[in-house]
Structure formats: structure tokens, C-alpha cells
C-alpha positions in Angstrom: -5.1 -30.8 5.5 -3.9 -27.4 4.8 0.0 -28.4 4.8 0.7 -28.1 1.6 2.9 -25.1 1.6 6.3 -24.4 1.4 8.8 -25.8 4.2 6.2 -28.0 5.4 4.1 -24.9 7.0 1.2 -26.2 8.6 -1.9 -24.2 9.5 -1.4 -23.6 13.1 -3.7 -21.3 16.1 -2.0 -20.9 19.5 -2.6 -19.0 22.0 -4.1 -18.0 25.7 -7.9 -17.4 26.5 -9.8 -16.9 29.6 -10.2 -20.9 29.8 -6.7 -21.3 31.4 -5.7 -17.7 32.2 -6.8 -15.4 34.9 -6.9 -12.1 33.9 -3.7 -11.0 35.2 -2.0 -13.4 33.1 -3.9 -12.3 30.0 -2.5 -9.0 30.6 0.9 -10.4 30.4 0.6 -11.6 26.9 -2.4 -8.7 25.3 -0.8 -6.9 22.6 -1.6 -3.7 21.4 -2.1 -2.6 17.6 1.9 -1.7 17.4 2.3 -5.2 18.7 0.8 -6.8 16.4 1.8 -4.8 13.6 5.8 -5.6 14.6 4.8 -9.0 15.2 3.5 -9.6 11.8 6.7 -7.5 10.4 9.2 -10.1 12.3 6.9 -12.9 10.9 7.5 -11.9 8.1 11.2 -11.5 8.3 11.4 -14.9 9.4 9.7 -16.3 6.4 6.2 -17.3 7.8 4.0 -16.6 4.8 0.4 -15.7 6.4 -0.4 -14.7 9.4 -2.9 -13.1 11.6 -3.6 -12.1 15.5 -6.2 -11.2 17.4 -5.9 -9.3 21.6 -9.2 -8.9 23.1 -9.8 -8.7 27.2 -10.4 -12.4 26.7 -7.7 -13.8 24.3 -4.7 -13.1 22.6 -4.4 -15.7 19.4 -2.1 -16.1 16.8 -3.7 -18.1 13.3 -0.8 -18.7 10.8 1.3 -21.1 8.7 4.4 -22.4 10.7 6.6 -24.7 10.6 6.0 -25.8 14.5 4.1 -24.1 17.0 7.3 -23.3 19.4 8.2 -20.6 16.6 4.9 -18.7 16.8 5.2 -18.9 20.5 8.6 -17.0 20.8 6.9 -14.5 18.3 3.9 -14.2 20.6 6.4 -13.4 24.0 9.0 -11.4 21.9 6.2 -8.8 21.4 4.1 -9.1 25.2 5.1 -8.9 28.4 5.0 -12.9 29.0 7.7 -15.3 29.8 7.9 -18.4 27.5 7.9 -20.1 31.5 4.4 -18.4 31.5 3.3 -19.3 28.3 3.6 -23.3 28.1 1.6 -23.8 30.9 -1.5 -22.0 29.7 -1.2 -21.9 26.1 -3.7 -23.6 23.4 -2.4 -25.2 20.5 -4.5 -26.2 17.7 -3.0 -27.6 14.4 -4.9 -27.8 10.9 -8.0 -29.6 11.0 -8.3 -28.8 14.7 -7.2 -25.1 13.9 -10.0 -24.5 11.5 -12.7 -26.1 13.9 -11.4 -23.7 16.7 -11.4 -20.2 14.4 -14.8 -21.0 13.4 -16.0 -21.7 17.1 -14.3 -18.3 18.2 -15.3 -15.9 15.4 -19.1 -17.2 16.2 -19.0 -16.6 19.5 -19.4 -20.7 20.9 -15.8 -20.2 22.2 -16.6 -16.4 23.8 -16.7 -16.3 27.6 -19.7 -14.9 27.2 -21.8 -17.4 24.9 -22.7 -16.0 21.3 -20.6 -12.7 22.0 -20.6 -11.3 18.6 -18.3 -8.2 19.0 -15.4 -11.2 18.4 -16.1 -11.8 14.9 -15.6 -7.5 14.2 -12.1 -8.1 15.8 -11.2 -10.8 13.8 -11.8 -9.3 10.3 -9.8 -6.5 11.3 -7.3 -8.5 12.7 -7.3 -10.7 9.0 -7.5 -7.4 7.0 -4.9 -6.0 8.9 -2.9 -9.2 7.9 -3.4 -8.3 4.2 -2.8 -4.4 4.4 1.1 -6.0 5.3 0.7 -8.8 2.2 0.7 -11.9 5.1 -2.5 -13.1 4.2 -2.3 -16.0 1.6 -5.3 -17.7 0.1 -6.1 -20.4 1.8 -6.5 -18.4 5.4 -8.7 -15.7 3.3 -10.8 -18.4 2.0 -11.4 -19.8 6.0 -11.7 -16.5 7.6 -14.6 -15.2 4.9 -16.1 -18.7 5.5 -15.9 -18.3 9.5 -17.8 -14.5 8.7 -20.4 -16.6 6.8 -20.7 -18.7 9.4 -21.3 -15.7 12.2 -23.5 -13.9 9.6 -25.8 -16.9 9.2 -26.1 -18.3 13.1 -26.8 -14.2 14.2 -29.7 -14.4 11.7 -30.8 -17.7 11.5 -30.5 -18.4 15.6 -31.3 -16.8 18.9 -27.8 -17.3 20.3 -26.8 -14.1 20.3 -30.0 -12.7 22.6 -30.1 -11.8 26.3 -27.3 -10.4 27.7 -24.0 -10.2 26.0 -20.8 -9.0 26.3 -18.7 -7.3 29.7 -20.5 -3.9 28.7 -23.8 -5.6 29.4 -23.3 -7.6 32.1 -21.8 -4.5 34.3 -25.0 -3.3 33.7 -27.0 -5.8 34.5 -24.7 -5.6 37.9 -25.5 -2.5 38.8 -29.4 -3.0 38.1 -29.4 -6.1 39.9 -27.7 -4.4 43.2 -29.2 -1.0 42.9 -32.6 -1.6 41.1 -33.3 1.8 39.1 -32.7 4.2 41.8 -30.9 7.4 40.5 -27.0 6.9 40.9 -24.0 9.6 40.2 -22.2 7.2 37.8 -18.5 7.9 36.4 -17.1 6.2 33.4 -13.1 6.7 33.3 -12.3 5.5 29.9 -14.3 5.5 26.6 -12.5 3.1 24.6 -14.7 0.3 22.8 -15.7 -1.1 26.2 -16.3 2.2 27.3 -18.4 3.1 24.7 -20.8 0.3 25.3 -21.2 0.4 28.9 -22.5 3.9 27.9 -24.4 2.7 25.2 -25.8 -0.1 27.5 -25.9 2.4 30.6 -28.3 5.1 28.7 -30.5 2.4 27.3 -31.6 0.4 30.5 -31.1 2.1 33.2 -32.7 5.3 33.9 -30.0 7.0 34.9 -28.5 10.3 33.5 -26.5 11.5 35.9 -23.4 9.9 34.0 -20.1 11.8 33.7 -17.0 10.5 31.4 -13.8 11.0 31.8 -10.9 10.6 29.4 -6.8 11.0 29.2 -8.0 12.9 25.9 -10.8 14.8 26.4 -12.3 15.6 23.1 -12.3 10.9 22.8 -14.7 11.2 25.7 -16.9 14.4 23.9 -17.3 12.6 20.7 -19.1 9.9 22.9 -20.8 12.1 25.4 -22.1 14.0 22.6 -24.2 10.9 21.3 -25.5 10.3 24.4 -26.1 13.9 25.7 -23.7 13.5 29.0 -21.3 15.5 30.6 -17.7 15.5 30.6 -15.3 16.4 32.5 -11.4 17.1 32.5 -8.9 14.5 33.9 -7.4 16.4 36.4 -11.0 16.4 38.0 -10.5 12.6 38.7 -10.4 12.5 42.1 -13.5 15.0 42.9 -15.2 13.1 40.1 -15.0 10.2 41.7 -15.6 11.6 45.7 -19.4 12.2 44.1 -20.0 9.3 42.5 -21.8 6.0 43.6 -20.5 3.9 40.8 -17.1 4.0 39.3 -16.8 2.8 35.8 -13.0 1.9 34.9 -12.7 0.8 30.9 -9.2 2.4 30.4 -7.6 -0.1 29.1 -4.2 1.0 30.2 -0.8 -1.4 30.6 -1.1 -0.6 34.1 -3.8 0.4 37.2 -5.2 3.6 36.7 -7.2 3.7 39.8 -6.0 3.2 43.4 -6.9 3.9 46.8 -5.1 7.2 46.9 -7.7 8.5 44.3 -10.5 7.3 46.6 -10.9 10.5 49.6 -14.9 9.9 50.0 -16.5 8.5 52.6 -19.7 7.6 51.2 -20.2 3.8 49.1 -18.3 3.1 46.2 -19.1 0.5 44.0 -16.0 0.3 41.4 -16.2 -1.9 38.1 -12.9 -2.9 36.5 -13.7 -3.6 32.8 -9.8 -3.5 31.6 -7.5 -6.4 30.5 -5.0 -5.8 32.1 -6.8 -4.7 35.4 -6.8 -0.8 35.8 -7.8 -1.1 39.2 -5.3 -1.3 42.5 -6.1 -4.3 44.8 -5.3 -2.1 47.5 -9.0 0.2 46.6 -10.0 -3.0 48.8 -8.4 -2.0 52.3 -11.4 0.9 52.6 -14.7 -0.1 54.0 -16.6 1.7 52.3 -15.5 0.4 48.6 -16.9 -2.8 46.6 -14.3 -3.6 43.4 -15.9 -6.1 41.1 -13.6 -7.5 38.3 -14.5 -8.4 34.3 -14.0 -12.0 35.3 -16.5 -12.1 38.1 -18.7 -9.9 36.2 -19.0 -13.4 33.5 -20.4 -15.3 35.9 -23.3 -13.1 36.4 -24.5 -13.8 32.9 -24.6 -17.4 33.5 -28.9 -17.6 33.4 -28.9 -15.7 30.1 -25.6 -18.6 28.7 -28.2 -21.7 29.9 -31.0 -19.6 27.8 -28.2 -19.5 24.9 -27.2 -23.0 25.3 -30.2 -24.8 23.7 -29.5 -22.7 20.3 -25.7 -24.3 20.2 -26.5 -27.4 18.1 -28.3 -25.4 15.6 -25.3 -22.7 15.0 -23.0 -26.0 15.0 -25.0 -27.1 11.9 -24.4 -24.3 10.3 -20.7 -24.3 11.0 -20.6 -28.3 9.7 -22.4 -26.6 6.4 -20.5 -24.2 5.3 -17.2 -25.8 6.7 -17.9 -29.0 4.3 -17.7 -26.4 1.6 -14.4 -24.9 2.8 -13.0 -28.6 2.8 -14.3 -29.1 -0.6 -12.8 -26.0 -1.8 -9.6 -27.3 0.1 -9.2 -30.7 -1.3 -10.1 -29.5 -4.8 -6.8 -27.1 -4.5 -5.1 -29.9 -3.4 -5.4 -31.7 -6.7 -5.7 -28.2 -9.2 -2.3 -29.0 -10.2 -3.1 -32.5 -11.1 -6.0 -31.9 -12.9 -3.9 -29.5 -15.0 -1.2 -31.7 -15.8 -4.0 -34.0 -16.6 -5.7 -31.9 -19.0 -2.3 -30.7 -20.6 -1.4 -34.1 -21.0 -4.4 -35.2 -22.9 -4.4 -32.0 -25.2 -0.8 -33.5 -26.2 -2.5 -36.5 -27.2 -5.3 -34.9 -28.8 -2.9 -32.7 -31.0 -1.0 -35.5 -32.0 -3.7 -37.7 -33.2 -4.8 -34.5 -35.2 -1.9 -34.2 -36.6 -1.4 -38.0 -38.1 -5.0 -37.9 -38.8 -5.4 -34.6 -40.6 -4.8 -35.8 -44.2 -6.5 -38.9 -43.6 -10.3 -37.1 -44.1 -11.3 -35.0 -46.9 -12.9 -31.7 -46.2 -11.4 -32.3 -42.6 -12.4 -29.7 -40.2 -9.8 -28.5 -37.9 -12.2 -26.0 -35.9 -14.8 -28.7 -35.2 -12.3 -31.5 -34.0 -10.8 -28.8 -32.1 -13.7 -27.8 -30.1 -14.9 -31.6 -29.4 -12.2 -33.2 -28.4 -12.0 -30.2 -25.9 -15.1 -30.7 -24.7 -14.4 -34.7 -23.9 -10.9 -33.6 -22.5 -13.2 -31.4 -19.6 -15.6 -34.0 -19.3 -12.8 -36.8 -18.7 -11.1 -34.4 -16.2 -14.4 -33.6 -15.0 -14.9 -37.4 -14.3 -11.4 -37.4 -12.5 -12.3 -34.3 -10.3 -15.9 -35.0 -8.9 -14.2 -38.8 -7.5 -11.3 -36.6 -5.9 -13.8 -34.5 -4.2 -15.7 -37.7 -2.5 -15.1 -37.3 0.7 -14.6 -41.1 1.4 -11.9 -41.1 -1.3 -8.5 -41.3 -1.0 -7.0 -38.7 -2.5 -3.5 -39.4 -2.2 -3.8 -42.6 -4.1 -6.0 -41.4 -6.6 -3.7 -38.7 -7.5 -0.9 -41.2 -7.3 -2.5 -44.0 -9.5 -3.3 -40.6 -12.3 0.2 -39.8 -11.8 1.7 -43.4 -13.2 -1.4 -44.1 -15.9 -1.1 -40.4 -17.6 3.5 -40.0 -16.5 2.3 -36.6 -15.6 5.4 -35.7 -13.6 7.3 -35.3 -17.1 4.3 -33.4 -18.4 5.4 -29.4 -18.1 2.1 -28.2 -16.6 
């Protein structure tokens, strides 16, 4: 399914995810907008026809039509940091039917590290739409993507999986909640990208604490955010004193490399240091002082483990959703597989219909073109009809049907 396109293209997803990759690999192969954006470009170039890509602190992913998977590979390390060395030993390579199953598991959030983490599905429409903004999404991949959003939209509504905790933002919190309780703390968030933004959402709404400063490499980011929430910001420069009076260091930069490192660090007093960023932001070497604790996104996961065995019981009810509405897409997918078929058929018929019309015409008196015209129409739909609703049957062959239609009707010399 789904290779019916030029050179033999199959639909193809590869790529690396927190299921083989620590995050310091996943660093190696994240890409940033630009990335993508010249990724798509040399796709293009090198006459893929459709293709998206996705880099979140969890995976990097590439959905497209290839011709093998080792091309969209070299595309994927031509535009990160990763070896192709790297890459085969902890890459994921799903091919057409097993492609479709594995988009519609990531965009609703049965794939996330964190069970039912629904920020994935935002990042994958912009990921598809910014595959059409550069014309390199055809058809058939915007038909599955706005049938994976279906999908998302319907379990988020119809299902609890999405409750409890979710996502890094979250379980940070719950971190510090679980470790500190809700005593007052001097907290510092150095970063207010998306993640950023949510640990503050998520900071102001359970904890009770407001002593929370942000910092930002461009100030008026971290005032647009701060301004929401009613905290204080301060400059950059003020890093290091920031961080001297703080008992919790929030580090959501996002940067290509460590932002933080034990030179910053001139305070005595306990330091408890969050590293939300893909790559990490944070030095290992914060860990030579006593008096600091670094805690990284990945072991942050596993603190959210209770509220993923809550989450788990609601999985076979979002995976009958998913079976649903991806019979449809397969319906919708076989019946383009024969479209051109069924045209040929119909165009072949109204040749036979216009003959007999014509050797028949003076044969009747009073003979009425118009109403001939618009009957034999009407059987020509309903014999193509016929012809279409057995195609569709899933325990059909299509092939041979489309074959055996093929030889009855000659439609190969039929100019469709």
C-alpha cells in the first residue's frame, strides 16, 4: 500500500526516538527549523516528492516517499550532527503499512515517552504544514496526517489518556513537589522556550511558589512570559548571582551546547538543577560539588511512571479509535488505487453507449436523444458503481480484479 508513485517511491518513516537513544545521542541528530527547512529543499532537489520531519527532545523523524530508506538516512545526517556509524545502530525504520500504523501511534501520544503526551500531535501539523508551505506535501500524506489529527482529536475527547501528569514541564514539577513539598523556594528558569514556558505555566499553577525569576539570552522572550504570569525577570549577565540565590535551577535553553557549568555555580547553599534540554544544557562536571543535585529530562520520565499505569487501561480504547478511522484512510487509499480504472471503465462504456446511439438513432420515431442520453448514464454509474463497491471489499483482491476489468473491457487502449 501506498507505492504507487513515481520511481517506485514507497511511503517510508525513519528515524531515532528515546526507545534506542539516550539523550546525548538524540542531540546528535535534533534538527533545528533551518534544518529542516534545508533538508526539505535538498529533498526536493533530489526528486523525493513529499516529505515531512519532525525534532522534539524525544525524536527526530522523517515521514516521506523514497525510494529506500538509506536515502532518507543520508538526508537526515547531512543536516545533524550524527554519523551515519551512529545512525544504523539506533535508527527505526518503518515502511508503508507499518509507516502509517507508527505516525498514527506518535501523533496520539501511544508512542510519547510520556503516555498520551499531546503537545506531539501540535508539532506534527506544523511540521506537515511546513511541508506544504515548500509544495513537498502530496495527497496521499495530507490525507494520513488530517486522519492521524482526527484520530488525536477524538481519543483527547472521547478517552482519559491524556489525564494526570503529562509531559517534561509537568513531571519537573511534580519533582520538585515531591522532594520539597510546598515550602517556599527561590526558583530560576534559564530559558523560556516552549518547555520553558510550561514549566512556568505548570510552576505557577501547583506549586505555591512565587518567588520565580526567568532568565533569557533575549530579554524581552523571557518579559512576554513573565508578564502572564506576573514574575520577575532578570538580565543575562546576572546569571551567576541569579543562580547563587536560588534553590532550584530550571535549565530549558535548548541550546546546541551546555549552558550551565560548574564555574557558574559560586554558592554554597543546595542546589537542585533540572536539565530540561535536548541536547543537555547542563555540564556533567556541576556534579563534582557537594552541594549540587542535577536531574536530567530522561530520569525525570520515570517519575511519571504511576500516572502512565493510570493511562495504560485507556490504551485499547484510543487503539479503537485509531483501527476506525484508519479503515477509512485504507478505504480512501484502495479506492485511489483503482480511480483510474474505474475511469477508463466508465469512458469505455460511454464509447459503447455512443455507438449504439448512433446505429440506433434512426431506428425509432420520435427518438429522444436527451432521454437515452441521461439513462444510459445513469446505468453506466451504477455498473461502475457495482465494479467499485467489490474493489473496496477488503477481502478482495484488487490486483486481479483490476486485472480481469482490464482484459474483459481492453481498457489499456482506452484513452482515459
Amino acid at each position: 500500500m501506498g507505492s504507487n508513485h513515481s520511481k517506485n517511491q514507497s511511503f517510508y518513516c525513519i528515524g531515532i526516538s528515546y526507545r534506542k537513544a539516550d539523550a546525548e545521542l538524540r542531540g546528535h541528530f535534533s534538527l533545528s527549523e533551518d534544518a529542516i527547512h534545508n533538508l526539505i529543499l535538498q529533498a526536493k532537489n533530489e526528486e523525493i516528492n513529499s516529505l515531512a520531519a519532525i525534532s522534539t527532545c524525544n525524536r527526530t523523524e522523517i515521514y516521506a516517499f523514497a525510494e529506500s530508506e538509506d536515502h532518507l538516512m543520508q538526508l537526515l545526517c547531512a543536516h545533524s550532527h550524527g554519523s551515519m556509524e551512529e545512525l544504523k545502530n539506533i535508527v527505526s525504520v518503518y515502511k508503508c503499512e507499518q509507516a502509517i500504523d507508527h505516525l498514527f501511534k506518535v501523533g496520539t501520544g501511544l508512542d510519547s515517552q510520556i503516555l498520551g503526551d499531546f503537545e506531539i500531535i501540535g508539532q506534527l501539523k506544523k511540521a506537515f504544514k511546513q511541508a506544504k508551505g515548500l509544495k513537498m506535501l502530496n495527497a496521499y500524506m495530507e490525507r494520513l496526517i488530517n486522519a492521524v489529527i482526527q484520530a488525536s482529536k477524538r481519543i483527547k475527547t472521547e478517552t482519559n489518556l491524556s489525564s494526570g501528569a503529562t509531559s517534561v514541564s509537568f513531571a519537573s514539577v511534580q519533582y520538585i513537589l515531591e522532594n520539597y513539598g510546598r515550602q517556599s523556594l527561590d526558583i530560576l528558569l534559564f530559558g523560556t522556550g516552549k518547555i520553558g514556558r510550561n514549566t512556568c505555566e505548570n510552576l505557577v499553577k501547583h506549586t505555591s511558589n512565587k518567588n520565580i525569576t526567568l532568565i533569557n539570552r533575549t530579554k524581552d522572550k523571557a518579559e512576554r512570559v513573565a508578564g502572564r504570569f506576573n514574575l520577575e525577570v532578570k538580565d543575562y549577565a546576572q546569571l551567576e548571582v541569579q543562580i547563587a540565590q536560588s534553590d532550584v535551577l530550571i535549565v530549558a535553553t535548548g541550546a546546541q551546547n551546555p549552558t550551565v557549568s560548574k564555574e557558574l555555580i559560586v554558592t554554597q547553599r543546595p542546589l537542585l538543577i533540572l536539565d530540561l534540554s535536548i541536547p543537555k544544557n547542563v555540564k556533567e562536571n556541576v556534579r563534582e560539588l557537594d552541594n549540587v543535585t542535577l536531574v536530567h529530562l530522561d530520569e525525570l520520565s520515570q517519575i511519571t511512571a504511576q500516572t502512565m499505569s493510570d493511562r495504560e487501561v485507556f490504551i485499547p480504547q484510543a487503539k479503537e479509535i485509531i483501527d476506525e478511522i484508519k479503515a477509512d484512510f485504507q478505504m480512501w487509499e484502495r479506492s485511489r488505487e483503482f480511480a483510474p480504472t474505474m475511469q477508463a471503465l466508465k469512458f469505455k462504456l460511454a464509447i459503447l453507449k455512443d455507438a449504439e446511439i448512433k446505429s440506433n438513432r434512426t431506428k425509432f420515431e420520435n427518438f429522444n436523444q436527451e432521454q437515452v442520453d441521461a439513462i444510459s448514464d445513469r446505468i453506466i454509474q451504477k455498473i461502475a458503481g457495482h465494479f467499485a463497491n467489490h474493489l473496496r471489499k477488503e477481502d478482495e483482491n484488487t490486483e486481479e480484479t483490476l486485472d480481469l476489468l482490464n482484459k474483459i473491457f481492453k481498457l489499456d487502449s482506452v484513452a482515459s
